[in-house]
OpenMM code with the backbone's topology and positions (N, CA, C; nanometers):
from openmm import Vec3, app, unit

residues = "UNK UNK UNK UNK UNK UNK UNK UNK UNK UNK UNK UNK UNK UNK UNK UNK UNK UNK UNK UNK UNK UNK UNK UNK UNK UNK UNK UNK UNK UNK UNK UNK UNK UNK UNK UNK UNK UNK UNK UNK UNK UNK UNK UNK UNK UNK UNK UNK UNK UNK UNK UNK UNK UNK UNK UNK UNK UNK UNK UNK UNK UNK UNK UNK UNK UNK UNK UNK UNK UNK UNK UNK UNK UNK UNK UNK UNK UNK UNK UNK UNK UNK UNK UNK UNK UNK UNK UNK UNK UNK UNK UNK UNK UNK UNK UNK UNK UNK UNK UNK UNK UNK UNK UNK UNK UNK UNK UNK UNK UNK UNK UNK UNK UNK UNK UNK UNK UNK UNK UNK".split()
positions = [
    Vec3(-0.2164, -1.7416, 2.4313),
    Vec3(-0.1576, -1.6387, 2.3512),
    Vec3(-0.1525, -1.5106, 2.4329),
    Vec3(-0.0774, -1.4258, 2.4140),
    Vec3(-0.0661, -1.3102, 2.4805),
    Vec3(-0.0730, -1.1859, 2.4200),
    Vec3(-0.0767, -1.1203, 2.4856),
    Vec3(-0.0730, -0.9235, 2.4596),
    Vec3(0.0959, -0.8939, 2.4213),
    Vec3(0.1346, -0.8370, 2.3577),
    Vec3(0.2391, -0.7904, 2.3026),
    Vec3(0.3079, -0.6768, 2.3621),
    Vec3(0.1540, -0.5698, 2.3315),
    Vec3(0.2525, -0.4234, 2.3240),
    Vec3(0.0775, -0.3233, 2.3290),
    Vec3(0.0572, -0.2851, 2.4307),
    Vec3(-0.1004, -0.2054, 2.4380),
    Vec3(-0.0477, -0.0229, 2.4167),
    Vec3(-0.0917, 0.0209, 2.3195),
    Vec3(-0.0620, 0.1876, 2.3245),
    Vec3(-0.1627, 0.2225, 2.3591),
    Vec3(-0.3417, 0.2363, 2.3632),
    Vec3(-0.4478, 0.2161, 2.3686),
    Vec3(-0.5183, 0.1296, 2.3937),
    Vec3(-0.6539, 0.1836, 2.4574),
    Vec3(-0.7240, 0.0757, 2.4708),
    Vec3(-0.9154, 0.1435, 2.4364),
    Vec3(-0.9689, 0.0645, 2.3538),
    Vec3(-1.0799, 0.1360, 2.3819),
    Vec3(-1.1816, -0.0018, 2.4134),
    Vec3(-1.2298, 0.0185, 2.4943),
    Vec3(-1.3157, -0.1135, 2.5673),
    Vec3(-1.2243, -0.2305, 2.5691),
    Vec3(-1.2567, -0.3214, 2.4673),
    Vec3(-1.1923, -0.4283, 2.5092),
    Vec3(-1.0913, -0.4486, 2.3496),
    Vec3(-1.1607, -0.3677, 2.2803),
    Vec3(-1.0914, -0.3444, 2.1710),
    Vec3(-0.9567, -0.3010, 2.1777),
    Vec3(-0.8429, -0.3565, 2.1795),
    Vec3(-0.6926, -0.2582, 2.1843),
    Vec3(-0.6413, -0.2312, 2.0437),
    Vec3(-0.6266, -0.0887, 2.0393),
    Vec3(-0.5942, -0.0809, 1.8930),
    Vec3(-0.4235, 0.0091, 1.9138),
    Vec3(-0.3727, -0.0840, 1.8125),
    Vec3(-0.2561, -0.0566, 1.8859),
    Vec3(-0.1327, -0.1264, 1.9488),
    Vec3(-0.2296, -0.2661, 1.9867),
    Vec3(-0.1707, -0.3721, 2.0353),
    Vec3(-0.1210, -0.4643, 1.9529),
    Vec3(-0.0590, -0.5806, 1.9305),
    Vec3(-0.0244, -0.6771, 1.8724),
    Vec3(-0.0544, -0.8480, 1.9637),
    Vec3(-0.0982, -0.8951, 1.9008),
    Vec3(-0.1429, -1.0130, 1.9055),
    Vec3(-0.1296, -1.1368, 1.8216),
    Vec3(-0.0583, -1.2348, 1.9136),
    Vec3(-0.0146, -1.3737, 1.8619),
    Vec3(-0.1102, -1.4978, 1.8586),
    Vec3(-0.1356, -1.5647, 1.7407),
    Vec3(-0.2121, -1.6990, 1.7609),
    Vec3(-0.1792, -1.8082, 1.6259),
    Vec3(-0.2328, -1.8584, 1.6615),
    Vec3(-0.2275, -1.9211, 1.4819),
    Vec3(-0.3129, -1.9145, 1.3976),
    Vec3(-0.2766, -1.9369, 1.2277),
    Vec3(-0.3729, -1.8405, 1.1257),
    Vec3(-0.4434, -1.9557, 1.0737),
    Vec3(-0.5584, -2.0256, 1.0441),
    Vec3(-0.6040, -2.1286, 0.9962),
    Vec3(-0.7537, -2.0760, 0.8642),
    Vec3(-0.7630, -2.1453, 0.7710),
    Vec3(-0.7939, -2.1136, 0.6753),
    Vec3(-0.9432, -2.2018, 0.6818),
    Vec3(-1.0579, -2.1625, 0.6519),
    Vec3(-1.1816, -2.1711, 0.6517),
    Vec3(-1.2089, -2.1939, 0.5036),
    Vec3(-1.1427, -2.1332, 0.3945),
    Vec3(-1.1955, -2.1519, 0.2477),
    Vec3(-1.2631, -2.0389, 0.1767),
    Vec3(-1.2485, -2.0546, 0.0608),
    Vec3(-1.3038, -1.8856, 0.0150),
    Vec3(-1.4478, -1.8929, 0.0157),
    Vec3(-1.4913, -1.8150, -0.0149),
    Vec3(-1.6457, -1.7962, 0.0013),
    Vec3(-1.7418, -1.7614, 0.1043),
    Vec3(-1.5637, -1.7778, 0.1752),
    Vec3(-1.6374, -1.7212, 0.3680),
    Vec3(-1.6499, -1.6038, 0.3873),
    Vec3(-1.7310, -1.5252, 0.2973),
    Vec3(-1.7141, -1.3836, 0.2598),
    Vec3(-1.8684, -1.2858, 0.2777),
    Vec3(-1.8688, -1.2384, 0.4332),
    Vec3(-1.9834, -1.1502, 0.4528),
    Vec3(-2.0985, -1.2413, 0.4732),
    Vec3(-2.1953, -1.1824, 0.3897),
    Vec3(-2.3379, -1.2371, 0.3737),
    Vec3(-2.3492, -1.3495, 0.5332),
    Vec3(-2.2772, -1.4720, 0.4564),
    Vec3(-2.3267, -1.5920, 0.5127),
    Vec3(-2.2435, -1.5743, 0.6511),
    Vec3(-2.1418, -1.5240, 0.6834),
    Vec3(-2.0711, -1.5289, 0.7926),
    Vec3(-2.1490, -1.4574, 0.9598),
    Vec3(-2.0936, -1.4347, 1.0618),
    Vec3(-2.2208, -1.4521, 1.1881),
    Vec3(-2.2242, -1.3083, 1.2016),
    Vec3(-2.1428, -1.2255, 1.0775),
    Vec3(-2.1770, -1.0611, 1.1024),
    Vec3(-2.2489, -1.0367, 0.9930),
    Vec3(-2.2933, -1.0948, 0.9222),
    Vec3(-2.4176, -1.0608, 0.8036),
    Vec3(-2.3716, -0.9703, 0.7403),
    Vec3(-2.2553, -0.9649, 0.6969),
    Vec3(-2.1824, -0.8040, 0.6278),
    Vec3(-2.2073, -0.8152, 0.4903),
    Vec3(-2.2421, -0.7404, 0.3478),
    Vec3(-2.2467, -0.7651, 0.2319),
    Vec3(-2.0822, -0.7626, 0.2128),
    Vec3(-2.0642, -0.8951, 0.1204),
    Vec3(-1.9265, -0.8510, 0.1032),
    Vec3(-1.8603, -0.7787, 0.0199),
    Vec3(-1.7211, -0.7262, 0.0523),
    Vec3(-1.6618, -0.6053, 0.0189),
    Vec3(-1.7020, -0.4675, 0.0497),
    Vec3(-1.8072, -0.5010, 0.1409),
    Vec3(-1.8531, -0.3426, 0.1637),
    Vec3(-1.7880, -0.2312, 0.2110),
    Vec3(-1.6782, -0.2837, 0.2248),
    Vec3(-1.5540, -0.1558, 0.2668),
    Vec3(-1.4685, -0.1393, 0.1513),
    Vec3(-1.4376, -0.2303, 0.0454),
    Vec3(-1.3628, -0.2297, -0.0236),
    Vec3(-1.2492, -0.3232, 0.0187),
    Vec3(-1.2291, -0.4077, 0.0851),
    Vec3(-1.1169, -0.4902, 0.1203),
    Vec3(-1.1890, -0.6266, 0.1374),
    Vec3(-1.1563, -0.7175, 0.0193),
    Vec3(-1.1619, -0.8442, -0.0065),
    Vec3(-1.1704, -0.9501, 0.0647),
    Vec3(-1.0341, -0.9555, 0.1502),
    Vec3(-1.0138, -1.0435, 0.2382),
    Vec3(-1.0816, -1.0431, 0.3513),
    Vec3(-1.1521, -1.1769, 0.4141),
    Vec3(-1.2200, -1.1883, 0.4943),
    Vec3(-1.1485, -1.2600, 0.5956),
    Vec3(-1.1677, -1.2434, 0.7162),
    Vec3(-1.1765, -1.3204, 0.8462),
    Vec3(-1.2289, -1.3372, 0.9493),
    Vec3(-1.2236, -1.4488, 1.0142),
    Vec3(-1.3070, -1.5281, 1.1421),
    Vec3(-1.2402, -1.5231, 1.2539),
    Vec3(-1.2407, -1.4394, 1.3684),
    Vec3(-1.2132, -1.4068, 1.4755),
    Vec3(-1.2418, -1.5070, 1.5876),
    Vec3(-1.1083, -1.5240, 1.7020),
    Vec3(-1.1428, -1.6384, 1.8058),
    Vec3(-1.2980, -1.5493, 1.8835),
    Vec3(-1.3733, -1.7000, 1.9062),
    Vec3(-1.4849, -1.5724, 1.9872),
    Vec3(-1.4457, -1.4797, 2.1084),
    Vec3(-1.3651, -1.5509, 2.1903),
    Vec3(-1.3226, -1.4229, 2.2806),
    Vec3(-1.2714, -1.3144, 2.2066),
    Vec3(-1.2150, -1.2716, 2.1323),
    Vec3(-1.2122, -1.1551, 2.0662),
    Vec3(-1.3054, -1.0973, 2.0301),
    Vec3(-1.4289, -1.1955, 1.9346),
    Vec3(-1.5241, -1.1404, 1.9087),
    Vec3(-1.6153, -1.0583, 1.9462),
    Vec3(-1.6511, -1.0826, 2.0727),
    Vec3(-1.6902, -0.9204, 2.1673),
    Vec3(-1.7826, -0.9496, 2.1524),
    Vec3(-1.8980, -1.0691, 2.1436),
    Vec3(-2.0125, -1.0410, 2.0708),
    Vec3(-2.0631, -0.9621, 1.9665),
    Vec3(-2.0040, -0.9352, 1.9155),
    Vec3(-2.0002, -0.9122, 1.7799),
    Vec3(-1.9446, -0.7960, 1.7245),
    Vec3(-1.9248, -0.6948, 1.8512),
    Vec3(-1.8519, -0.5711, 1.8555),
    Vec3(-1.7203, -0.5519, 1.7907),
    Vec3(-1.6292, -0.6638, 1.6969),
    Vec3(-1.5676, -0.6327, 1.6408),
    Vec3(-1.6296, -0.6352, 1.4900),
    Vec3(-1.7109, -0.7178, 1.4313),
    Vec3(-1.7858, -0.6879, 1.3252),
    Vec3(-1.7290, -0.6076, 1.1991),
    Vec3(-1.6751, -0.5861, 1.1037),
    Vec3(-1.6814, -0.5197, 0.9888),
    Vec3(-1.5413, -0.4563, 1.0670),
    Vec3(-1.4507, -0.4462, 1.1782),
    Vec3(-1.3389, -0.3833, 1.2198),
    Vec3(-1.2120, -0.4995, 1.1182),
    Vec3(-1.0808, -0.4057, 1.0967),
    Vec3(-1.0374, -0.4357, 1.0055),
    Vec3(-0.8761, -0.4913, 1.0845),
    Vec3(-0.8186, -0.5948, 1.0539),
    Vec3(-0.6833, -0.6332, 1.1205),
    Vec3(-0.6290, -0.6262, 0.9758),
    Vec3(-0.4399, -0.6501, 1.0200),
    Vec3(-0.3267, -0.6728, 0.9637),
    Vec3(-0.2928, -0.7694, 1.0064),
    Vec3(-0.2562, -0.9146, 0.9883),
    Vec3(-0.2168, -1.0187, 0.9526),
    Vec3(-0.0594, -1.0258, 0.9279),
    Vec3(0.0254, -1.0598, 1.0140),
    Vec3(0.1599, -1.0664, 1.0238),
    Vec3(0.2442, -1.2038, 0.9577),
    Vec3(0.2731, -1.2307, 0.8814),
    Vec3(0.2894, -1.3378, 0.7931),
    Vec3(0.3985, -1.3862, 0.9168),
    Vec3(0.4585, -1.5553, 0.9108),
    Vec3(0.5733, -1.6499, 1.0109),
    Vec3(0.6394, -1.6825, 0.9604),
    Vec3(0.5062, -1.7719, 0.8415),
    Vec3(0.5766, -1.8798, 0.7567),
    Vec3(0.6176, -2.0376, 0.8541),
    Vec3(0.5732, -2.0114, 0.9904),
    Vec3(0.6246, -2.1581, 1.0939),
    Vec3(0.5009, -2.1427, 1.1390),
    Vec3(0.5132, -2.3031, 1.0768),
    Vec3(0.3815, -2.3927, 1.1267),
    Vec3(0.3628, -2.4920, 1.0220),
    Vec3(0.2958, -2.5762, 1.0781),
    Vec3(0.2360, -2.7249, 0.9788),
    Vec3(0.1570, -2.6743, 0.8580),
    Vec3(0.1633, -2.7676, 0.7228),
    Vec3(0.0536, -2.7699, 0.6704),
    Vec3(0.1244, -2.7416, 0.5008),
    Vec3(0.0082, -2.7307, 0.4181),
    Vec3(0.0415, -2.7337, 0.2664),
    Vec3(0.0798, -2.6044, 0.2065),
    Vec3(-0.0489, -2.4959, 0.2620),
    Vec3(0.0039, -2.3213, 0.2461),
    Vec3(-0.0103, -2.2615, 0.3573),
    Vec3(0.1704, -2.2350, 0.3386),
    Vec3(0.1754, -2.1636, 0.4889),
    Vec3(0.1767, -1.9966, 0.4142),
    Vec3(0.1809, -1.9244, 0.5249),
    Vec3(0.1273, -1.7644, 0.5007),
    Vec3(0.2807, -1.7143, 0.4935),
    Vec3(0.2738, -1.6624, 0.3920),
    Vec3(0.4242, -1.6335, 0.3377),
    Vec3(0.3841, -1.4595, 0.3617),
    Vec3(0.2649, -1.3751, 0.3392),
    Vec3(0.2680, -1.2487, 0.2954),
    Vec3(0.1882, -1.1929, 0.4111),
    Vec3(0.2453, -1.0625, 0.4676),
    Vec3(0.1066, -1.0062, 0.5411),
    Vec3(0.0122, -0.9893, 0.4941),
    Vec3(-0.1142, -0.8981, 0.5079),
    Vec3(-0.2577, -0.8980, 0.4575),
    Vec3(-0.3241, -0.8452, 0.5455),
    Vec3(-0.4136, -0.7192, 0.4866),
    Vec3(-0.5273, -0.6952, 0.5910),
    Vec3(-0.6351, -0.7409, 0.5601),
    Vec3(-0.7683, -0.7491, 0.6391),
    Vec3(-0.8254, -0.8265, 0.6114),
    Vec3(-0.9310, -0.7697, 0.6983),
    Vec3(-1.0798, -0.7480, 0.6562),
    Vec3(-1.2455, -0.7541, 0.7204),
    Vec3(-1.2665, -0.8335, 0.8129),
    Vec3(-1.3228, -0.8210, 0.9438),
    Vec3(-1.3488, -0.9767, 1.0329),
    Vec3(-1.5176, -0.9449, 1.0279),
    Vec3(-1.5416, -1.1060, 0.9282),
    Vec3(-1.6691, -1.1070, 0.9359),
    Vec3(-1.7328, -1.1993, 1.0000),
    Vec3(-1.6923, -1.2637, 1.0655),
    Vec3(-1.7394, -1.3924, 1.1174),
    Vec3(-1.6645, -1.4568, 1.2547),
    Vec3(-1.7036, -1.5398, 1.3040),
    Vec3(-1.6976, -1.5670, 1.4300),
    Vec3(-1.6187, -1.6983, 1.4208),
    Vec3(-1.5301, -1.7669, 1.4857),
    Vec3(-1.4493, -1.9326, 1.4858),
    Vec3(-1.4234, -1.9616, 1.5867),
    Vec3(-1.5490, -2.0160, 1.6605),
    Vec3(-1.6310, -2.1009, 1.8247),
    Vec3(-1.4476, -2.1852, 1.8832),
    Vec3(-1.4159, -2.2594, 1.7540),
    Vec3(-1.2993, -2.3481, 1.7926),
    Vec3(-1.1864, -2.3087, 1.7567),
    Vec3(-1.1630, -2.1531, 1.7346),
    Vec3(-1.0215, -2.0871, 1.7966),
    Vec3(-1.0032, -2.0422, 1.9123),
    Vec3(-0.8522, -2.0294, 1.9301),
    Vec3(-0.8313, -1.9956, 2.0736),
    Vec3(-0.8084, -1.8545, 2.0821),
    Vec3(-0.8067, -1.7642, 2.1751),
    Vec3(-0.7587, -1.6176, 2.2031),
    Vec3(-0.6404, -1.6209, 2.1011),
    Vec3(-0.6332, -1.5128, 2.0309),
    Vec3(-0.5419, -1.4401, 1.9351),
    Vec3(-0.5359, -1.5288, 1.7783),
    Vec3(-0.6023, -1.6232, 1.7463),
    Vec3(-0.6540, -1.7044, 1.6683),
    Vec3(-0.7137, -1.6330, 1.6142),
    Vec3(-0.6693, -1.5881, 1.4579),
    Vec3(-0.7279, -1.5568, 1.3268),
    Vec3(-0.7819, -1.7089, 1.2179),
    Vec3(-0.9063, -1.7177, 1.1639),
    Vec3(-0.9785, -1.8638, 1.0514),
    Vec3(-0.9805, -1.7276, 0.9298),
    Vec3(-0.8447, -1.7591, 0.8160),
    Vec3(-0.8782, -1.6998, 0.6920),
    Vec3(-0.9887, -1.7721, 0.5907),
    Vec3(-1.0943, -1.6737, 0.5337),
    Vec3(-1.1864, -1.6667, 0.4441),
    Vec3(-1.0732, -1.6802, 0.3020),
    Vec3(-0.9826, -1.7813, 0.3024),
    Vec3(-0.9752, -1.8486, 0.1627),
    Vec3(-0.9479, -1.9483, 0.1764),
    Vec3(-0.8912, -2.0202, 0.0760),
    Vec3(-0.8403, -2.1729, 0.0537),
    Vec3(-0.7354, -2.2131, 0.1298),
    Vec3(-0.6575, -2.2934, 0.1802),
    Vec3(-0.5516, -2.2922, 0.2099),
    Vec3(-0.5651, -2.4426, 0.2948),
    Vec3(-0.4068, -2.4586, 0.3864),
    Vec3(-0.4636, -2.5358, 0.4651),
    Vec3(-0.2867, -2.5606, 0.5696),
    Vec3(-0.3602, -2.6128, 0.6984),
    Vec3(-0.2072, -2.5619, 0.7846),
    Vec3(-0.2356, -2.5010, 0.8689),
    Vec3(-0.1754, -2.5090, 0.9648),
    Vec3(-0.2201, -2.4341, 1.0893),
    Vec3(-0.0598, -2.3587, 1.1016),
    Vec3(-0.0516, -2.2137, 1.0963),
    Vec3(0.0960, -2.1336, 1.0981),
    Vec3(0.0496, -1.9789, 1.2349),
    Vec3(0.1759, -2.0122, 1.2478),
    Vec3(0.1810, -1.8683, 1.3521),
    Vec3(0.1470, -1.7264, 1.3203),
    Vec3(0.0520, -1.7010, 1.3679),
    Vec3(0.0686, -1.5390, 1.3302),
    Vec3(0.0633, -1.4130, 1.4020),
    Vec3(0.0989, -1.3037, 1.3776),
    Vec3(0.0683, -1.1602, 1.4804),
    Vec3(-0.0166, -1.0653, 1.3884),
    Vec3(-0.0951, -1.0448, 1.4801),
    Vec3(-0.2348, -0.9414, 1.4017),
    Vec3(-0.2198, -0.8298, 1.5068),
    Vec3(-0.3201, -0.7418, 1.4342),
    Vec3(-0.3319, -0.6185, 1.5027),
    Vec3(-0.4535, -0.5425, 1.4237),
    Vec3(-0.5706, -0.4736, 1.5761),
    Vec3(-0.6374, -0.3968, 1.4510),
    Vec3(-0.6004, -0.2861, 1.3938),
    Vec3(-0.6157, -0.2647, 1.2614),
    Vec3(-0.5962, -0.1587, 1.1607),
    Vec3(-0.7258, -0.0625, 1.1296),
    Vec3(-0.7028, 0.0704, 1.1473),
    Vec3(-0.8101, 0.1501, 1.0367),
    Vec3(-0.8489, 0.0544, 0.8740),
    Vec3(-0.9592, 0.0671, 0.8422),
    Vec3(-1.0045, -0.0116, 0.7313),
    Vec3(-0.9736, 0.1164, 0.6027),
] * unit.nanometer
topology = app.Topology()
chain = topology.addChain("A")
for resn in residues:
    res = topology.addResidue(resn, chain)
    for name in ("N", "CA", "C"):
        topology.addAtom(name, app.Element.getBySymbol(name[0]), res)
């Protein structure tokens, strides 16, 4: 997966940038607490949770940082991602690849997506 578009950069964090991978769904309940950033959930006020490829993950330095979720709609599977969405990254997904978002709900399908981090 690749880099898009860098306006900034702060460490390894690019905010600013856009980033392509595919969006795969983990199931609801993947929300804080139990996930590998121990976050209470909703503690920002934004619902939606997600699981970051670990190379993104930074060791953990992205933690409680907040993306936008670029809906495709192309790709395999039963629910594909019809809507953008921002979304909490609380947790870590060992078996995604670079630019690979695992959504914290139900779903199922593996679909294309472009993220980017967002102010929460």
């Amino acid at each position: 997966m690749r880099l898009l578009m860098t306006i900034l950069s702060v460490g390894c964090l690019a905010v600013g940038a856009m980033y392509e991978g595919d969006g795969t769904f983990y199931g609801a309940g993947g929300n804080g607490a139990n996930g590998a950033c121990m976050l209470q959930p909703g503690f920002n006020g934004i619902p939606q949770t997600v699981a970051i490829n670990i190379e993104q993950y930074e060791n953990g330095a992205v933690c409680g940082k907040c993306v936008r979720v670029e809906a495709s709609s192309n790709g395999l599977g039963m629910t594909p991602i019809l809507e953008s969405f921002k979304a909490t990254i609380d947790n870590v997904c060992p078996e995604c690849h670079y630019g690979d978002i695992d959504i914290g709900s139900n779903g199922d399908g593996r679909w294309k997506i472009q993220w980017d981090f967002v102010p929460c």
